[in-house]
N, C-alpha and C positions, 0 to 999 in steps of 0.2 A: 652498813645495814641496808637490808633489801624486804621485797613482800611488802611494801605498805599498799594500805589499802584508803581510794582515797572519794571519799561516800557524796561530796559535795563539790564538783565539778563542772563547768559549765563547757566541755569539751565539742560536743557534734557541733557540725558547722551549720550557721544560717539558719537555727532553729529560734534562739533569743537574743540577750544582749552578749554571749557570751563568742564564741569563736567566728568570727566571721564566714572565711574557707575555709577548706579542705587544707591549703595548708599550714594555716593558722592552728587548725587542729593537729596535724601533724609535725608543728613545732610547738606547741604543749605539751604532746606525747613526747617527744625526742625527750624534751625538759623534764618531764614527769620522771621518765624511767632514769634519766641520771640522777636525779633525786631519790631514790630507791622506790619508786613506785611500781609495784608488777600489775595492779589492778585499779583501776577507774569503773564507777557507776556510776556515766553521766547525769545531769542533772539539769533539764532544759526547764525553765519555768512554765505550770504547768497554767498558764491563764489564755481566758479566749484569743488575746491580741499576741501573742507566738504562733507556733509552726502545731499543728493537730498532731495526734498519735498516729498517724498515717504516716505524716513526715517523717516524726520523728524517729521512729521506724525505718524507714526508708533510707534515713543518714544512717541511724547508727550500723543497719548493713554493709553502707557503704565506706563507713570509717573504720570496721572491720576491716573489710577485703583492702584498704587503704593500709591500715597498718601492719598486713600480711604481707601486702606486693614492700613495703618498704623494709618488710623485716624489725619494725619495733615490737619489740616484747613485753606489748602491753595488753590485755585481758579485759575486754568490758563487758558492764553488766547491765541490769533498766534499774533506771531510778526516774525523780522527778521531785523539780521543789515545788510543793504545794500551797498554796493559799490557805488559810488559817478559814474558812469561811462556810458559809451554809453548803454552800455546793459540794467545796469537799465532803463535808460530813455527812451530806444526801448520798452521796456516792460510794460509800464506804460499804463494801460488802457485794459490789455490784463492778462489771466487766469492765466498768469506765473507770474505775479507781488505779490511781497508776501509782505502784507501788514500788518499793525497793526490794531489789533480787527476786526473793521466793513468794514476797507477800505479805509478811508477817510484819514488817516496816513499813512507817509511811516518813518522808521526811517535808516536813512544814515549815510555812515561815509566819513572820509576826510581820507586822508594820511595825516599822521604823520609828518613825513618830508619833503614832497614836497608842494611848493603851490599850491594854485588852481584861476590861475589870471581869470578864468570866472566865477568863481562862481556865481556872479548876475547871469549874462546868465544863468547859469546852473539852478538856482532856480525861475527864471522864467519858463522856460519850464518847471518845473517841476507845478509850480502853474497853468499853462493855462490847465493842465490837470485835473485839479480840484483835484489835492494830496498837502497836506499841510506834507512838510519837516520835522520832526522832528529832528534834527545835534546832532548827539551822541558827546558827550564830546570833545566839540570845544576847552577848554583849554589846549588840550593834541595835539593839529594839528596848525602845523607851522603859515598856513596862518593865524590863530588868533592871531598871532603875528603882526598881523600888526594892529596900530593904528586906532580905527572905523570899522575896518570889521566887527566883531561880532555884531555890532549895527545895521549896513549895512546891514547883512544877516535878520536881524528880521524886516524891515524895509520892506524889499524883501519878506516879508511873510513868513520865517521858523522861526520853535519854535527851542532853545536851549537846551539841556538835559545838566544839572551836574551831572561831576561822581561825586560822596559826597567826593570820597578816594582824589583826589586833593585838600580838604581842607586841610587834615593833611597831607600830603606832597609823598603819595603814589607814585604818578609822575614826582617827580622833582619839583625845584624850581620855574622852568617856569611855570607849571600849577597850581602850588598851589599860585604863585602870581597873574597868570591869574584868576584865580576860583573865588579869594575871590575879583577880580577888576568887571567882570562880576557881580557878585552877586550885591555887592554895587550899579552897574547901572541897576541893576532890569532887565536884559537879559533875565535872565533862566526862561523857563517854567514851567519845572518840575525837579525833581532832581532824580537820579538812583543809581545803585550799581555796575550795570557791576560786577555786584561776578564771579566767572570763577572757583572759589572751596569750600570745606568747610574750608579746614587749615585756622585758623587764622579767619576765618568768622566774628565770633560773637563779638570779638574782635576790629577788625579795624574798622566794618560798624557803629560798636555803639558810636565809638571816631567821626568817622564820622557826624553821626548825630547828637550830641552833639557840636560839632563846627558849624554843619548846624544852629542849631536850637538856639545860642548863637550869630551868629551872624547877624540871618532874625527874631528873636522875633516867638512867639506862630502862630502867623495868616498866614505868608508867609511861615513857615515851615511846614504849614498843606497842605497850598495848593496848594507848588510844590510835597509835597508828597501825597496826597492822593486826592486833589480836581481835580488841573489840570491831572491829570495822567488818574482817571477814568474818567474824559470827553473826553479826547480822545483816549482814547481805547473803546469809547461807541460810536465816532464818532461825537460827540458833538466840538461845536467849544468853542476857544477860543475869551476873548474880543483881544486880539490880532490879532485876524486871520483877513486876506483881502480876500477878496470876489472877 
């Protein structure tokens, strides 16, 4: 199986905590495309203490022309994982909002440890502005610990990204019994990798998918990985999405 699309990536080099060099990114990509991966939209964390959109910019040109002179056939796209926060939501609608693909995505994160008792709220305003949520790896963020929320938030209009690594227990107990409780209730939109290096790459993601793919059957594991992913990096909605 080939065309996945993979929406949560921390591939450009030297922009966060995720690929160091050039070719550190360049052996994620090798990795990536042996795992059936055709398309990445990296995904640098979007806070003041990383690399500015100037930068990042600047790499993902240069990770291009990188993975044209090497001949990987891989395809990227702009993304950005977002802080849940004021700033984001000031920015929403305005030239500094850094989006996924076309625009019509944002993909966001929660803190880890702390709740978030407005979240409705917060995902409201984010939908009146005609940006549909996409919630990086809700199984690894406290407030999915509670009871219904994660159903609540999709209910609310966001889509749910799985990191795959919380199936096999990358994160702890709690996520990898959150992951595989989500899944069961058909939550997730799409499903990701969040890779951050090559070490170990090709390795875990493939355990990964393989437990994806064992326990959503051929059809659902096509198209959290490759249907849903490139409809909304195309801008395209889901049947999920509210209007």
């Amino acid at each position: 199986m080939s065309g996945f699309v993979d929406l949560h990536c921390h591939l450009l080099p030297a922009v966060d905590d995720g690929a160091r060099t050039l070719e550190d990114a360049l052996e994620m990509a090798r990795a990536l495309v042996d795992l059936g991966f055709s398309t990445v939209a990296p995904s640098p964390h979007a806070r003041p203490e990383y690399a500015s959109v100037e930068v990042v910019e600047a790499r993902l040109l240069e990770l291009k022309a990188a993975l044209e002179r090497e001949r990987i056939p891989l395809t990227l796209g702009r993304n950005a994982e977002n802080v849940l926060d004021d700033t984001f939501l000031r920015g929403l609608g305005t030239p500094s909002a850094r989006m996924l693909g076309v625009g019509r995505v944002a993909l966001v994160e929660l803190p880890y440890t702390a709740p978030v008792p407005a979240l409705p709220d917060i995902l409201f305003r984010i939908r009146t502005k005609g940006v549909v949520p996409l919630i990086a790896h809700p199984e690894r963020c406290v407030e999915f610990e509670r009871k219904g929320r994660a159903a609540e938030a999709v209910r609310a209009g966001a889509h749910l990204q799985l990191d795959v690594g919380a199936l096999i227990g990358r994160y702890g107990p709690m996520a990898k019994k959150l992951s595989r409780t989500f899944l069961e209730e058909g939550l997730y939109a799409v499903a990701a990798t969040d890779l951050h290096g090559p070490v170990g790459a090709r390795d875990w993601v493939r355990r990964s998918l393989d437990e994806l793919r064992g326990r959503v059957g051929e059809e659902t594991y096509v198209r959290l990985l490759r249907d849903n992913p490139s409809r909304l990096l195309s801008g395209e909605s889901l049947e999920s999405d509210q209007d």
